[in-house]
C-alpha positions as CSV (number, residue, x, y, z in Angstrom):
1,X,66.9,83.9,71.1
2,X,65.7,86.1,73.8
3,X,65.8,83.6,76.4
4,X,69.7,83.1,75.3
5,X,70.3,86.6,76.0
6,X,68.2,86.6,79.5
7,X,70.2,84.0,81.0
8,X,73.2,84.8,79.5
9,X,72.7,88.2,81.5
10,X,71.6,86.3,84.7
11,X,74.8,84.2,84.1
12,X,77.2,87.4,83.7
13,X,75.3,89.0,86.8
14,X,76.3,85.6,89.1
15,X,79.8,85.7,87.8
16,X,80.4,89.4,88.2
17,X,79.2,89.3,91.7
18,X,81.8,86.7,92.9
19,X,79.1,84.4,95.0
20,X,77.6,81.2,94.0
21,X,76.1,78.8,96.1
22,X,76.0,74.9,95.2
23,X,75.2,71.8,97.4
24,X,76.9,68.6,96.6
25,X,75.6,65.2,97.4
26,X,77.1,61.9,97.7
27,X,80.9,60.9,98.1
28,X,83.5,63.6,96.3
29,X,86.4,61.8,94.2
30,X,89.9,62.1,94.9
31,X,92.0,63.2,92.3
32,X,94.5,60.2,91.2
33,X,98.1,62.5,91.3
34,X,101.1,60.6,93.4
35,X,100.9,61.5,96.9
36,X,102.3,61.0,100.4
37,X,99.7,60.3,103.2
38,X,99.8,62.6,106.3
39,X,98.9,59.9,109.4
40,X,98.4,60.4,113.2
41,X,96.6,59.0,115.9
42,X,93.2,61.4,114.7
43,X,93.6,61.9,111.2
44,X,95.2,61.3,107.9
45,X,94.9,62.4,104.6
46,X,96.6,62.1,101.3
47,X,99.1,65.3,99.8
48,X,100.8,65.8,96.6
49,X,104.1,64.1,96.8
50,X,106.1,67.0,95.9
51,X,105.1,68.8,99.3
52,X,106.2,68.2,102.9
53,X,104.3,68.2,106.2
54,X,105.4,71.2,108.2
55,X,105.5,71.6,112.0
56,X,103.0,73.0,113.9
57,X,105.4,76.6,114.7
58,X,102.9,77.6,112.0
59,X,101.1,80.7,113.8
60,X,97.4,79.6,112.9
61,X,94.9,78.5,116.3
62,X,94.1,75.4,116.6
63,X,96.5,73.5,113.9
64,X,96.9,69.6,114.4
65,X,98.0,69.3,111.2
66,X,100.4,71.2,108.0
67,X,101.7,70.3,104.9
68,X,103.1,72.6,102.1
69,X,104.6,73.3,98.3
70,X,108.3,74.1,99.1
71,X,108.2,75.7,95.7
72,X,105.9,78.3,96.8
73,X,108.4,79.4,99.5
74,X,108.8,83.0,98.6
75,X,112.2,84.5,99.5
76,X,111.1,86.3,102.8
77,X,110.1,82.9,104.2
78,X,106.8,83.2,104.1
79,X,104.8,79.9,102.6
80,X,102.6,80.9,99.6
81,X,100.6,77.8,99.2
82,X,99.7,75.5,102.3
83,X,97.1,73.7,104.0
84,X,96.6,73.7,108.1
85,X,94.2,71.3,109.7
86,X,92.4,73.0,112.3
87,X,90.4,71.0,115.7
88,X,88.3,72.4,118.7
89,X,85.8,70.5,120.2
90,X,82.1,71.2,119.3
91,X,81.0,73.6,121.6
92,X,78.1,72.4,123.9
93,X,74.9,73.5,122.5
94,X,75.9,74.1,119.2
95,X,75.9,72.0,115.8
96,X,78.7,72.1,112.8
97,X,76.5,74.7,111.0
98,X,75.6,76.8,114.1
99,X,80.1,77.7,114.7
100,X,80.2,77.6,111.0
101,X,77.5,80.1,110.1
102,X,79.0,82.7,113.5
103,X,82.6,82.5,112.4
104,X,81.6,83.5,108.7
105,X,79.2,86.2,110.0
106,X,82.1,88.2,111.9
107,X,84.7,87.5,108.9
108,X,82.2,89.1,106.8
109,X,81.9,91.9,108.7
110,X,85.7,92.6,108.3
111,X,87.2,94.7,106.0
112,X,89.4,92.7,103.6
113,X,87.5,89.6,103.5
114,X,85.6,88.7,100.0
115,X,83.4,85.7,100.0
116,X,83.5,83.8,96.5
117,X,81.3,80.6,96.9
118,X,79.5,78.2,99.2
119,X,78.9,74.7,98.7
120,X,77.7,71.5,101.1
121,X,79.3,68.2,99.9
122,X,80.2,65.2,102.0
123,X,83.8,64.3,103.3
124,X,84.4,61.0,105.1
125,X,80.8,59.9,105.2
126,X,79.5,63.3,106.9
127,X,78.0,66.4,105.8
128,X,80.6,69.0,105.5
129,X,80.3,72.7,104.7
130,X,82.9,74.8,102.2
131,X,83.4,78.5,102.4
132,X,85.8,79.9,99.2
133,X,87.2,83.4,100.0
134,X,89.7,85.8,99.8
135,X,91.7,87.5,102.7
136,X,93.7,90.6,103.1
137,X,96.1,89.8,106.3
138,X,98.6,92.6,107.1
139,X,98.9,94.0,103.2
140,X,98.8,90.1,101.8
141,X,95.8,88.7,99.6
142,X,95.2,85.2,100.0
143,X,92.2,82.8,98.2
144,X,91.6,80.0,100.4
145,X,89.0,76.6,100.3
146,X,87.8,76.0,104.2
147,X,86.1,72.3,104.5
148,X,84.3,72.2,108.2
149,X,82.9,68.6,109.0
150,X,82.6,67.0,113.0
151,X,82.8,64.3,113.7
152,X,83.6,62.2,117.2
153,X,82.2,65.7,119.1
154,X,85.2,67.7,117.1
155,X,85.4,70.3,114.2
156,X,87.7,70.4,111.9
157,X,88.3,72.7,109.3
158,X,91.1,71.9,106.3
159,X,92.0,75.5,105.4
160,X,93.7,75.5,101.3
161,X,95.2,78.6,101.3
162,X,97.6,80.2,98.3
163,X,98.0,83.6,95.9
164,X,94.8,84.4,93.9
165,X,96.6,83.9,90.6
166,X,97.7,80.1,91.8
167,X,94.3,79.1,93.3
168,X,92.6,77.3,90.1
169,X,95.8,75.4,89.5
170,X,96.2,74.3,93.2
171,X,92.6,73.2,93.7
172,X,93.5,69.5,92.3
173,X,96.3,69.4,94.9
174,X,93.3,71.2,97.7
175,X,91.1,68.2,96.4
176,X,93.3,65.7,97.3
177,X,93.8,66.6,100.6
178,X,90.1,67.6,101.0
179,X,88.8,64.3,100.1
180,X,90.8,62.1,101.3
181,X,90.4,63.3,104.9
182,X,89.7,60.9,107.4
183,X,88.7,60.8,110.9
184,X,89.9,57.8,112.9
């Protein structure tokens, strides 16, 4: 019984503290919901078929890619729930894990940024690395799922972003889009 209670404890501690770290092996499995499929001459992935693919006037560095919930337009404009696909090249020198493990060092020495969990899984048959956190931008708390993978000599990173209090019931929708990213 007292083994119960130790890692019951250990478990509470893990939880309370917000950061887990996991790795993943194999190939992930997209979630079967309808969908629409996002295609250019780079990429494509699969989105919920209630969303739309926005332009790129979205203010984020980088984007090659957007798609959204309309229903999570709030009624200042502003887009609650919406993935950007981000591309730079891989700098010279540098792997995937070398920009990956530098960006998240200076984000964590922000104010306003909250790690939650770390994982490595593999999307479209490469290793990829996922960072879950939350973000305080100008007064506004957002959870969001970043996926980094390279491939072809480029990063990209598919930032989920949405509320808090809608993240756990957006991460089948996130999934779908995560795993069914493809490179061309």
């Amino acid at each position: 019984m007292r083994e119960f209670i130790v890692v019951g404890v250990l478990l509470l501690a893990v939880l309370v503290s917000g950061c887990t770290t996991t790795t993943e092996t194999g190939n992930t499995t997209v979630p079967d919901i309808p969908y629409k499929t996002y295609s250019d001459s780079e990429i494509s992935f699969r989105y919920p078929e209630s969303w739309t693919s926005e332009n790129l006037t979205i203010q984020s560095p980088n984007a090659i890619a957007a798609v959204a919930d309309p229903a999570s337009v709030e009624s200042s404009g502003n887009i609650v729930t919406l993935v950007i696909v981000q591309s730079i090249p891989l700098p010279a020198g540098k792997t995937l894990k070398d920009v990956y493990d530098e960006t998240y060092m200076s984000f964590e020495q922000q104010s306003g940024y909250q790690l939650i969990s770390e994982r490595t899984l593999t999307i479209n048959g490469v290793t990829a690395y996922e960072n879950v956190h939350r973000i305080n931008i100008d007064g506004v708390t957002k959870q969001e799922r970043a996926t980094w993978l390279e491939k072809n000599g480029k990063i990209y990173v598919i930032l989920c972003g949405t509320s808090p209090e809608k993240f756990d019931a957006e991460n089948r929708n996130f999934d779908l889009i995560t795993y069914s990213f493809q490179v061309k």
